[in-house]
C-alpha positions in Angstrom: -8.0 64.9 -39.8 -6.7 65.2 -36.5 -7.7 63.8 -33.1 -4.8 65.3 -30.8 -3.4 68.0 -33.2 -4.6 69.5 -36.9 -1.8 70.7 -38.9 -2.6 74.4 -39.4 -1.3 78.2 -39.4 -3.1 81.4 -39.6 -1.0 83.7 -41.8 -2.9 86.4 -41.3 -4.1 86.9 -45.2 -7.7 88.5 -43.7 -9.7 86.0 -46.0 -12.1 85.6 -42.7 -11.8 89.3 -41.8 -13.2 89.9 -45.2 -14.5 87.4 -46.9 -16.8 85.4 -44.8 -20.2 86.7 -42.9 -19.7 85.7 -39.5 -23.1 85.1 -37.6 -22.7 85.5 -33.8 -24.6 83.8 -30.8 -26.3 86.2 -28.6 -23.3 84.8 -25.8 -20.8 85.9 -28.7 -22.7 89.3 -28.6 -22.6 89.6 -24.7 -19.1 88.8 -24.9 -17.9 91.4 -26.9 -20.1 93.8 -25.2 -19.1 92.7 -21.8 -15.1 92.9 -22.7 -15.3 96.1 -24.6 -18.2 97.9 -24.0 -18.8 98.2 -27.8 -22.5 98.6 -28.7 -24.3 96.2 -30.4 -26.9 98.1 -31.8 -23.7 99.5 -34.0 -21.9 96.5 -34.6 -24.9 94.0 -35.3 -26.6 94.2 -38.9 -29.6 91.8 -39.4 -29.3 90.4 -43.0 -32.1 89.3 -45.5 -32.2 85.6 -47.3 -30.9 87.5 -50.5 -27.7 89.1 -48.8 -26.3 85.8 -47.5 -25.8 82.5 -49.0 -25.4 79.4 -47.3 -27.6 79.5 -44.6 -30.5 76.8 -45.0 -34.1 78.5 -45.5 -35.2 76.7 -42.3 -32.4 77.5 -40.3 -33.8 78.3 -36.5 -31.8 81.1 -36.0 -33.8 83.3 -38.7 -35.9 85.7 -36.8 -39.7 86.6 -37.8 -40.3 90.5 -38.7 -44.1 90.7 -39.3 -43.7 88.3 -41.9 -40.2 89.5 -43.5 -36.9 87.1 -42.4 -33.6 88.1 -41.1 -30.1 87.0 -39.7 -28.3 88.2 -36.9 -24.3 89.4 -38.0 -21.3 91.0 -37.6 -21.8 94.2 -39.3 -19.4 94.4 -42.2 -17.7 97.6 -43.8 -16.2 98.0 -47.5 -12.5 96.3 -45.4 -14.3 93.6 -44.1 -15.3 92.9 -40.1 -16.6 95.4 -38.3 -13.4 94.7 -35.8 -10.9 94.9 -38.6 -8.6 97.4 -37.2 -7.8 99.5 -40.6 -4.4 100.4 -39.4 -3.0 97.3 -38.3 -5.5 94.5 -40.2 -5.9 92.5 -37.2 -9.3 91.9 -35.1 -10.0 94.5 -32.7 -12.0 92.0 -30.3 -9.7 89.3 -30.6 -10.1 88.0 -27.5 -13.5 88.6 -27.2 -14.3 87.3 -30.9 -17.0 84.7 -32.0 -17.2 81.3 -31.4 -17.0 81.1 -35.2 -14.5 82.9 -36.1 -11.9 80.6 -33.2 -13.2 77.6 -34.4 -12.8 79.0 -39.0 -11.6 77.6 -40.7 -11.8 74.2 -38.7 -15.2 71.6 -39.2 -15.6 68.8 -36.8 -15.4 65.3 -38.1 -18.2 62.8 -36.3 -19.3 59.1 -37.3 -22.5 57.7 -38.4 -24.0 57.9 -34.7 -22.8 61.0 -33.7 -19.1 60.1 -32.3 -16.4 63.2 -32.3 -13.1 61.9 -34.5 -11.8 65.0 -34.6 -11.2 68.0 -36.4 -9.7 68.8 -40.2 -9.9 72.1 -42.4 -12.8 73.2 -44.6 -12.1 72.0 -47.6 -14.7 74.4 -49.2 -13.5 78.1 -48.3 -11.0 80.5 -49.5 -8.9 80.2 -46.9 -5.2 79.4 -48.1 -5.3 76.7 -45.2 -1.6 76.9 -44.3 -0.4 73.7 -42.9 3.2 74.5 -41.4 1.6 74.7 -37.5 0.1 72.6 -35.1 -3.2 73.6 -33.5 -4.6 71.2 -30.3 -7.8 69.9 -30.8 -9.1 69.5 -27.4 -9.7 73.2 -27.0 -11.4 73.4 -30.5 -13.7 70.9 -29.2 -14.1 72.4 -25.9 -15.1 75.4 -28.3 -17.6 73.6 -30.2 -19.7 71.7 -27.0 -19.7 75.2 -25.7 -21.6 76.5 -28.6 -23.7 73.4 -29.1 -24.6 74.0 -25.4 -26.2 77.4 -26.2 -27.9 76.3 -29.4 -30.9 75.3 -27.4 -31.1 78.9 -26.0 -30.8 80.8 -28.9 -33.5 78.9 -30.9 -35.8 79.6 -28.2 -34.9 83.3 -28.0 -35.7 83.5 -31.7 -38.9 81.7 -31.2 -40.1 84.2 -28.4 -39.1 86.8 -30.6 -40.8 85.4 -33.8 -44.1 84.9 -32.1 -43.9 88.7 -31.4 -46.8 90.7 -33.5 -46.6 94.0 -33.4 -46.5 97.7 -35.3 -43.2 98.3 -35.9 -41.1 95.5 -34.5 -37.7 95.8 -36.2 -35.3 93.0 -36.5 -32.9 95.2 -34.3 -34.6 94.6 -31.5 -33.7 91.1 -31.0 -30.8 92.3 -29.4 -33.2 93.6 -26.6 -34.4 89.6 -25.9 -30.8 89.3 -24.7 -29.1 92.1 -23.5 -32.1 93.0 -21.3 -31.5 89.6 -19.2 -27.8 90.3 -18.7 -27.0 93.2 -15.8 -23.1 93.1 -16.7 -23.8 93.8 -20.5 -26.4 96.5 -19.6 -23.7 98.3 -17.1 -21.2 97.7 -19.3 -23.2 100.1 -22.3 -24.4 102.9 -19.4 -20.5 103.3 -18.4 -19.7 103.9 -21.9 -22.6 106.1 -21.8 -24.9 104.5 -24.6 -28.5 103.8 -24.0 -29.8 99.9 -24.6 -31.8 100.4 -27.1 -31.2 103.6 -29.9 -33.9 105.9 -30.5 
């Protein structure tokens, strides 16, 4: 564990490209859609409790569909990431990616009441966890308040959108709840000629 520095170095081996299911934040999604204009309704899939493990059955981020559950992710192809340029196997939205993918394949180390330590590896993942780097912490953490700041929102978005009753609601159009409140991601779709929502 580190509280200045954590001994790592991405090698590149694609193991989070194509291995793990990243689940965005709706700010991740803005993000993206802000940098690159790339449309969400294309690189979103909503996935069902029996196509993804490790995400606790009363997580607050699973949204309601008339009685059927589903989680908001990074769509994923038979390579991997949605992003994962084929050609050169590097993320196309690198600097626009995920919290969770800048802060993988890091955890954050607290004490008993709640105190940040620091930061060490995942011990549980298939990443090779390569050791001969230095990453700083204090942007990792700076990462990680960001994203805890936004929690909040998101599980209220999903509660708005789970007390939604109606004839065919879809899960897809959760991405409405967001992208309807943000002008710069809206523009950003018209200029690339896509419509908000798909027919």
């Amino acid at each position: 564990m580190g509280k200045e520095f954590v001994r790592f170095q991405c090698h590149h081996c694609n193991h989070c490209c194509t291995e793990v299911v990243c689940l965005p934040t709706p700010w991740d999604v803005l993000r993206i859609v802000r940098g690159t204009g790339a449309d969400p309704f294309r690189f979103l899939e909503f996935l069902r409790p029996d196509e993804i493990c490790e995400v606790e059955a009363d997580d607050p981020t699973w949204l309601d569909v008339n009685g059927a559950k589903y989680i908001m992710a990074l769509r994923r192809t038979a390579d991997g990431c949605f992003f994962l340029d084929k050609a050169t196997r590097f993320c196309a939205v690198y600097k626009h990616r995920p919290i969770l993918c800048r802060l993988y394949p890091f955890v954050i180390e607290e004490n008993a009441r709640g105190e940040f330590l620091g930061f060490s590896l995942h011990k549980d993942v298939g990443c090779p966890r390569h050791r001969d780097g230095r990453v700083p912490v204090a942007p990792l953490h700076a990462l990680y308040l960001d994203d805890q700041g936004h929690q909040a929102e998101y599980q209220a978005l999903v509660r708005a959108f789970n007390e939604v009753r109606q004839p065919g609601k879809r899960p897809e159009d959760f991405i409405e709840t967001f992208l309807e409140t943000d002008a710069v991601a809206r523009a950003c779709l018209q200029r690339a000629g896509r419509n908000a929502r798909p027919a």
